[in-house]
C-alpha positions as CSV (number, residue, x, y, z in Angstrom):
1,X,0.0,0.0,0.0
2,X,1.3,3.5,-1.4
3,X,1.4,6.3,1.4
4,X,-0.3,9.7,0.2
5,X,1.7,13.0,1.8
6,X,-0.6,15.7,2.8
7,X,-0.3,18.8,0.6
8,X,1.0,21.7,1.8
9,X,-2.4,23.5,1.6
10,X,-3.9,20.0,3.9
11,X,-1.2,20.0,6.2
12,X,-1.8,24.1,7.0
13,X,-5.2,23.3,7.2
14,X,-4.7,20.6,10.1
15,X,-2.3,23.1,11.5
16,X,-4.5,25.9,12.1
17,X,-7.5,23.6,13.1
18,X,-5.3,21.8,15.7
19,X,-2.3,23.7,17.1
20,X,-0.5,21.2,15.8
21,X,2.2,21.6,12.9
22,X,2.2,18.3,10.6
23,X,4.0,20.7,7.9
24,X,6.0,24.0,7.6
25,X,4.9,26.7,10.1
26,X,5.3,29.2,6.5
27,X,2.5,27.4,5.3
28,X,0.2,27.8,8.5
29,X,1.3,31.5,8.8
30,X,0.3,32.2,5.0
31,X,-3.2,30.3,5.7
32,X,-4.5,32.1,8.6
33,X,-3.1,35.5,6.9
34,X,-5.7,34.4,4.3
35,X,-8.6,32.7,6.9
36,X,-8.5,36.0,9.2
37,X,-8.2,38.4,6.3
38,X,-4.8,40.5,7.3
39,X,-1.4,40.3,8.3
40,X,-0.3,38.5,11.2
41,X,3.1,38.9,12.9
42,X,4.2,35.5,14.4
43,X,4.1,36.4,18.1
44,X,0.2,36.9,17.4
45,X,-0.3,33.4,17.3
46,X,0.7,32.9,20.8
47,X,-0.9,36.1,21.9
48,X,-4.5,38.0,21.2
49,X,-6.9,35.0,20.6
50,X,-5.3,34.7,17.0
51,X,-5.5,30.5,17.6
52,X,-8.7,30.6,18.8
53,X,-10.0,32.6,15.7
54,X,-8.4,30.8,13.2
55,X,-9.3,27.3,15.2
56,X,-12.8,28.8,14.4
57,X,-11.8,30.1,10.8
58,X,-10.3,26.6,9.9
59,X,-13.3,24.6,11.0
60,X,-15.0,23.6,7.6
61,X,-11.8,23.5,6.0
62,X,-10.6,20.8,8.3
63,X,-14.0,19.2,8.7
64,X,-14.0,19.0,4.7
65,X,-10.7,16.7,5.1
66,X,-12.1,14.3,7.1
67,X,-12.8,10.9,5.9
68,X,-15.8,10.2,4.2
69,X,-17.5,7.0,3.1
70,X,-17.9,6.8,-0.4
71,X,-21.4,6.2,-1.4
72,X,-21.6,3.6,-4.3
């Protein structure tokens, strides 16, 4: 059985939803930039509610990862 790799978009994704990075933090910091709307320097995301509002932001993108049955 072939392993897939998340993309970098997926693994950003996961990382904003969870707090934890399964890719490159560059890629988590250019995704919330785009989910909250404006820049963000890094010490926001340990400050101001940033993770709590892009936890919220990242919601149906990381729900729409989720495995799914497929319906035959």
């Amino acid at each position: 059985m072939s392993k897939k790799m998340l993309t970098r978009e997926q693994a950003a994704i996961i990382g904003a939803y969870t707090g934890i990075a399964c890719g490159p933090f560059s890629g988590i910091h250019e995704y919330a930039e785009k989910k909250l709307g404006r820049p963000i320097f890094t010490h926001e995301f340990g400050t101001g509610g940033v993770m709590d509002k892009l936890h919220e932001a990242a919601r149906e993108d990381f729900l729409a990862l989720c495995y799914k049955e497929q319906q035959s």
